[in-house]
N, C-alpha and C positions, 0 to 999 in steps of 0.2 A: 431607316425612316420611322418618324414617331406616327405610329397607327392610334395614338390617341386622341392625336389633333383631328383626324379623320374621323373616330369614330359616331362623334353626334351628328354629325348632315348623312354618315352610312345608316345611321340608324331610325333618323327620321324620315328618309327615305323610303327604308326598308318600311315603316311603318304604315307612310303614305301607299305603299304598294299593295300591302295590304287589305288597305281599307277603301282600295277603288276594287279589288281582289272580288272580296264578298259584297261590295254596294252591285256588281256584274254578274256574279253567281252566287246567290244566297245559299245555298246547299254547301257554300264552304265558309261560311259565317266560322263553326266553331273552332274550323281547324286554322283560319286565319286571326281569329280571336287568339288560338293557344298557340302559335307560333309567333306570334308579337308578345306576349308574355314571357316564352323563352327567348325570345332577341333580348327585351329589356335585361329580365334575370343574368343572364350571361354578360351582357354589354356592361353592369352596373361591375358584376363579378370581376372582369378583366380589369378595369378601372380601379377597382379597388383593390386588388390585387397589386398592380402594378406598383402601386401608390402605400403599400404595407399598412392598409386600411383595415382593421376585423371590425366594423362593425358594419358590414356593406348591405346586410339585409334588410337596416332600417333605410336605407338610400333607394331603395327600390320603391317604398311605397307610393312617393307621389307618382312617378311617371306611370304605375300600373294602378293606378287608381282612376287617374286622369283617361286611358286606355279603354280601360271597363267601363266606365261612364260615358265616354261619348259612343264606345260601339254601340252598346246598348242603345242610345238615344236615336240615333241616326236609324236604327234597327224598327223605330216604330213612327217616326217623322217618313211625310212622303214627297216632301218639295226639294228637289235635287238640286237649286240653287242653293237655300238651307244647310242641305248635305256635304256638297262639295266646300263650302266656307266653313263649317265643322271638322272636314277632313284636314286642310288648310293650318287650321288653330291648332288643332291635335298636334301636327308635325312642328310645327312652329316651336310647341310650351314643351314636345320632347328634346327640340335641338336645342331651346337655350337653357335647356332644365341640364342637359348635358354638358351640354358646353361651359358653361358656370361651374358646374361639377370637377369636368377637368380642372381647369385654372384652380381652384380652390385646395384639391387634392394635390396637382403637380404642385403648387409653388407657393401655396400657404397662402393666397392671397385673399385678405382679409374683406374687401369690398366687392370679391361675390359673393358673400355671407348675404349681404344683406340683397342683391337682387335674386338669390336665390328663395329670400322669405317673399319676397315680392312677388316671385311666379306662385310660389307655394299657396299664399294669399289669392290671387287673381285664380288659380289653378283649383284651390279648394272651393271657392263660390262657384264657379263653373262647373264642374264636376260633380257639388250636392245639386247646382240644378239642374244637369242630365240626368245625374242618378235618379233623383226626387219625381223628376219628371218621367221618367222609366218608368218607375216604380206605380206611380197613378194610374200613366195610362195602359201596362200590362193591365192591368184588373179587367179594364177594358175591352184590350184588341183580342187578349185572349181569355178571358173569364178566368184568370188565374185566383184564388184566396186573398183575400189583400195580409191578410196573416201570416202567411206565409214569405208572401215577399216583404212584409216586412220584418221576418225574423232574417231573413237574408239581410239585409239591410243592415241588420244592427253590428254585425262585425265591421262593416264598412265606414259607418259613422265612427266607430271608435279610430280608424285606420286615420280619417281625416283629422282628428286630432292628434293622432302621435306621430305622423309624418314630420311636423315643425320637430321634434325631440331629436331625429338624426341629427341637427347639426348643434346641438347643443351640450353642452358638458355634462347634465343629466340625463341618458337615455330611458327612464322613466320616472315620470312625476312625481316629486318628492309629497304636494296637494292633493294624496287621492282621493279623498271624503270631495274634494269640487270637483276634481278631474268625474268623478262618477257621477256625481248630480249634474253636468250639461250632458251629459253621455246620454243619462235618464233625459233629460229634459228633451234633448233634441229627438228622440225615439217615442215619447209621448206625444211632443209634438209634432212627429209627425203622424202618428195614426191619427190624431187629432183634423188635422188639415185632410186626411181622406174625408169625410164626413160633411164640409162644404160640396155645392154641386158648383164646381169652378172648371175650365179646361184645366188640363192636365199640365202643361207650362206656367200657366199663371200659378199653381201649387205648389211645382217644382221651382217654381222661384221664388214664394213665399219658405219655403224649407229655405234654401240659401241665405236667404234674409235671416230668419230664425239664427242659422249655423253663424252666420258670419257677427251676430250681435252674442251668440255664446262663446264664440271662439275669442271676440274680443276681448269679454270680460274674464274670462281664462288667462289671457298672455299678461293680463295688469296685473291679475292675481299672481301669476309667479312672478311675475315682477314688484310685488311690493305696493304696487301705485293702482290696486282697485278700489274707488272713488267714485261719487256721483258724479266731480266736475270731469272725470275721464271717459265716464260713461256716457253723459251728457250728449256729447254729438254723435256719437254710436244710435242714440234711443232716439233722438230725434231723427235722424235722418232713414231709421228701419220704419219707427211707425206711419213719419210721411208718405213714403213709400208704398208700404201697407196699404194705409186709407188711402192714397189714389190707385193703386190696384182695384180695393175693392168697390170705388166709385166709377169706376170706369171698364170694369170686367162685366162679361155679359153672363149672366150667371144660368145655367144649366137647368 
């Protein structure tokens, strides 16, 4: 029996169980945190294994990225309809993140390449805005340093941009003078955005916005094709954005 075709609905499963696990008994938040961590780890492991893959480490970063970021979020959110369609997406972006994974590994096929940048894409905006969001409103719920959570932070920002590199024939950046300067930018800015008195989601999705308009002029740049006419709808469409946020956000 192929246990690989099985393994991403076993695994998002097993994640989903999880995460109704600790939303029911908080007291086992950490250990359902780091047991989902080692499902992934191992699950990516065996896959890659299978499949005479070494470089299976980088394969792991989205779906535990993805992981950490929404437990965290869901962890300080208190609307359990919210919660439960969180938990939902979670399982969702582990089974096709997986499942994409398979096919790609078992049979070379070349057109889950590209919806696996697709989730990666949808997976990274969501995930800097759970993090992001995490990240403002710990300061909050628990008077945490905002310094400190954001030196946390910054290995994590770097994570969201080298997760795209697993599936690419350079596993690191040949560009690192830019790969370093959005690294910096998106980590200034977001200490930056602590400093507005905005709720803590509207921030967290101002950071995503941010991320998503550095990530993109990053992917042109190794690609050759960074341009104002590429950048163009990228800058349009973050600043619109922006300015209806902050015309319509109730500010603190």
């Amino acid at each position: 029996m192929n246990y690989q075709r099985l393994l991403p609905l076993a695994l998002a499963s097993a994640l989903w169980l999880l995460s109704e696990i600790f939303f029911i008994a908080a007291p086992l938040f950490y250990s359902a945190l780091t047991l989902g961590l080692v499902l992934i780890v191992f699950s990516t492991k065996y896959l890659a294994e299978k499949n005479k893959i070494t470089h299976w480490p980088l394969l792991i970063i989205a779906p535990i990225l993805f992981w950490l970021a929404c437990s965290l979020y869901v962890a300080i959110i208190p609307n359990f309809f919210w919660i439960q369609i969180i938990f939902l997406i979670e399982a969702w972006f582990v089974y096709s993140y997986f499942k994409n994974l398979y096919f790609h590994l078992a049979y070379a096929a070349p057109e889950r390449l590209e919806k696996i940048d697709n989730l990666l894409l949808a997976g990274g905006f969501l995930g800097v805005f759970a993090l992001g969001s995490s990240l403002y409103g710990l300061t909050a719920f628990i008077n945490a340093p905002f310094l400190v959570l954001l030196a946390a932070f910054c290995p994590l920002a770097v994570l969201f941009f080298v997760q795209f590199l697993a599936f690419q024939k350079n596993t690191w950046p040949s560009d690192n003078h830019f790969f370093l300067i959005i690294i910096i930018l998106l980590i200034e800015l977001a200490g930056a955005l602590s400093l507005l008195p905005l709720n803590f989601n509207i921030l967290g999705l101002l950071l995503a916005l941010i991320y998503y308009f550095l990530l993109t002029a990053w992917r042109l740049f190794q690609q050759g094709e960074l341009n104002l006419e590429k950048m163009k709808f990228p800058l349009i469409l973050s600043a619109a954005i922006i300015t209806l946020l902050f015309l319509s956000s109730r500010w603190l």
